[in-house]
C-alpha positions in Angstrom: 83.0 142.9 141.0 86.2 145.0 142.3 89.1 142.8 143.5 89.9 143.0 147.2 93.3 142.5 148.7 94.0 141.8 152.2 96.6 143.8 153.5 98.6 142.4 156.2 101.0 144.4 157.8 102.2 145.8 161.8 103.4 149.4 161.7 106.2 148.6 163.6 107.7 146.8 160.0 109.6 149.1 158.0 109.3 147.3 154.9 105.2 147.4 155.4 106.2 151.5 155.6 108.3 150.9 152.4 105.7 149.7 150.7 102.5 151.3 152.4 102.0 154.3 149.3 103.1 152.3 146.5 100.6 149.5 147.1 97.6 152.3 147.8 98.5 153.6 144.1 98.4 149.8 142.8 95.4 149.0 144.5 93.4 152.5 143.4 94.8 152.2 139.5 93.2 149.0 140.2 89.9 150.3 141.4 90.3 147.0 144.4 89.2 146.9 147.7 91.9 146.8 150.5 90.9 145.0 153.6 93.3 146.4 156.6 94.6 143.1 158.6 97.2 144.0 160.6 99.1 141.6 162.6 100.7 140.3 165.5 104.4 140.5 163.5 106.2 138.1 166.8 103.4 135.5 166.5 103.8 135.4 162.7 107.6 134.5 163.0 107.2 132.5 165.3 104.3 130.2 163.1 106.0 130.7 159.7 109.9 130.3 160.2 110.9 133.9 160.3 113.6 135.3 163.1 113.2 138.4 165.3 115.5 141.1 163.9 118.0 140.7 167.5 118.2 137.0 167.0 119.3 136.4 163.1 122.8 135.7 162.1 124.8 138.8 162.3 125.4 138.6 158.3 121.1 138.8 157.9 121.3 141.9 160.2 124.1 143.7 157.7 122.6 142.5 155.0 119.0 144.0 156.1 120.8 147.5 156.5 122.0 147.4 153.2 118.5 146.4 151.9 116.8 149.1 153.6 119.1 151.5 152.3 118.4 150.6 148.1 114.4 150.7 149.2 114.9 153.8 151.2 116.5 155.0 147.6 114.3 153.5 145.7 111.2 154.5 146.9 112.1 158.0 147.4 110.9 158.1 151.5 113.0 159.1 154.1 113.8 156.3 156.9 115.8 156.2 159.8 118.0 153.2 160.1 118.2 152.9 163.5 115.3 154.8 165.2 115.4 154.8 169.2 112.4 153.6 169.9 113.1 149.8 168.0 111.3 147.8 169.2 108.8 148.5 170.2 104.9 147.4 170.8 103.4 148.6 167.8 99.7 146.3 169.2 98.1 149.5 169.9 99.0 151.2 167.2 98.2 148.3 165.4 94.6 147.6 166.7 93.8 151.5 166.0 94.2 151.3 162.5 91.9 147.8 162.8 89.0 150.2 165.0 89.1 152.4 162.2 88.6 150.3 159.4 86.3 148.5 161.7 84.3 151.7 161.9 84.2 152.0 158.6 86.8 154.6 157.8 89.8 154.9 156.1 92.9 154.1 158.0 96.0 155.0 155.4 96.7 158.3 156.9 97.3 157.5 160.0 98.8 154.2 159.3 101.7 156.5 157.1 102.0 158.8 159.8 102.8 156.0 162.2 105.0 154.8 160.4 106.8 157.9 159.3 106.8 158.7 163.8 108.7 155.5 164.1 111.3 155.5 160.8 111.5 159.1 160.1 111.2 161.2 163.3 112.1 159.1 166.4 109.2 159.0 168.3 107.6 156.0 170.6 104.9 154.1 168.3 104.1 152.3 171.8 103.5 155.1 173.5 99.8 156.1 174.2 99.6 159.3 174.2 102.0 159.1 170.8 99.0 157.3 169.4 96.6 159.6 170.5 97.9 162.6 168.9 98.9 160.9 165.8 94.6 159.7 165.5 93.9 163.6 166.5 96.3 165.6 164.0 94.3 163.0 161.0 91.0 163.9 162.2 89.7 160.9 165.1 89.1 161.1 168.2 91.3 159.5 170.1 89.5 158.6 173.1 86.8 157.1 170.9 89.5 155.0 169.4 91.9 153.9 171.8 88.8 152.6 173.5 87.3 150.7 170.1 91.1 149.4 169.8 91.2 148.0 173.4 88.3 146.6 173.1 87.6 142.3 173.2 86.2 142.6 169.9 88.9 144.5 168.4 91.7 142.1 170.3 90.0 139.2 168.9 90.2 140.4 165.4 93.8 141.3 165.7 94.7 137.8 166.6 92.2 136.0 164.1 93.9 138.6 161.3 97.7 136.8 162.5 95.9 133.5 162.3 94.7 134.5 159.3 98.4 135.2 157.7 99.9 132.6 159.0 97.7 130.1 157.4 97.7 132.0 153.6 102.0 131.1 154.4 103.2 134.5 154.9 107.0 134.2 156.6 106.9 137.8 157.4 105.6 141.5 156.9 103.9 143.2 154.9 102.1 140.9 152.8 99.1 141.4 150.5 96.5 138.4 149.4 94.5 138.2 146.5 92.3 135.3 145.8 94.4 133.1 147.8 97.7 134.0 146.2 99.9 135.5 148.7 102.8 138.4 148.3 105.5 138.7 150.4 106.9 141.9 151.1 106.8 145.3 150.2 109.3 144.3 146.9 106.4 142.3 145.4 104.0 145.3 145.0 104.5 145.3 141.3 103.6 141.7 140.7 100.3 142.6 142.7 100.0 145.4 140.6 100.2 143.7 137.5 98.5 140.5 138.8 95.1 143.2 139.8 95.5 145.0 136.0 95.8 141.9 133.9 93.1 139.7 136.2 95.3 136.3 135.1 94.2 133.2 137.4 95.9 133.5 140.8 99.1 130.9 141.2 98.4 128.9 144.6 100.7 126.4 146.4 99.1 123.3 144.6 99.8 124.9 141.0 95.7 125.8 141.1 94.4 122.7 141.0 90.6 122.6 141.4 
């Protein structure tokens, strides 16, 4: 039986954007299944300890610039460090990539163009009509969509899929969980890699006690 990882995420994260192509090649050497969760990224904070971006200490804030800057490097991607339209509310955006998944489609193209209109090229990820033509240039409809997304069923899922993180002890976003073991950022895509290759017992909170 293939693996499956729950991907947790908000596209409004630009670590999540960091990490969004490296962890589709980890997860497809793997031959696992990704379950798309994202998640409401203010709710999360607010459960697991983490800080909105405006209110950490001013040293967190350099320091994050700094840390964008090596992954920016490292990773090879282009990224804006101080796009105009942060922040934002991603939730639409958000719930689209759920109504597609939901359908039963595949939602990483459009999830890496989103995240490439906020980071790269300075556009509104909040904005409908944004969202719209990003689901039409990658082949959906976008009424059909938007109207899946804003649905009660789709708005439930969102907030069970937050519930959902902040239980498996997620501080922040992206993270990816597999069997119960939980990753933390976009930096700990390798372990997951290598955890999903070698198929070793996942390491849980209570040292994996039965």
């Amino acid at each position: 039986m293939a693996a499956r990882v729950d991907y947790y995420f908000s596209l409004i994260s630009p670590y999540a954007y960091l990490g969004h192509a490296t962890f589709l090649d980890a997860v497809r050497e793997a031959g696992a299944e990704v379950v798309y969760r994202p998640v409401r990224i203010f709710d999360l904070f607010a459960a697991n300890g983490g800080v909105p971006l405006g209110q950490r200490a001013p040293a967190r804030q350099r320091y994050r610039l700094v840390e964008l800057q090596r992954w920016r490097a490292r990773r090879g991607l282009p990224l804006n460090l101080a796009p105009r339209f942060f922040p934002t509310d991603p939730s639409l955006a958000d719930r689209c990539a759920l109504a597609i998944a939901a359908a039963g489609g595949d939602p990483s193209a459009y999830m890496d163009a989103a995240f490439r209109a906020l980071w790269v090229h300075d556009h509104d990820l909040g904005d409908l009509m944004r969202v719209a033509d990003l689901l039409e240039r990658h082949g959906f409809d976008p009424a059909q969509v938007v109207a899946a997304a804003d649905a009660e069923e789709t708005v439930a899922a969102y907030q069970r899929n937050t519930e959902a993180a902040i239980a498996a002890d997620l501080p922040g976003l992206p993270g990816y969980v597999l069997d119960g073991e939980p990753f933390w950022g976009q930096d700990r895509v390798e372990e997951l890699r290598e955890a999903l290759l070698s198929g070793r017992p996942p390491y849980l909170h209570d040292g994996g006690r039965d």
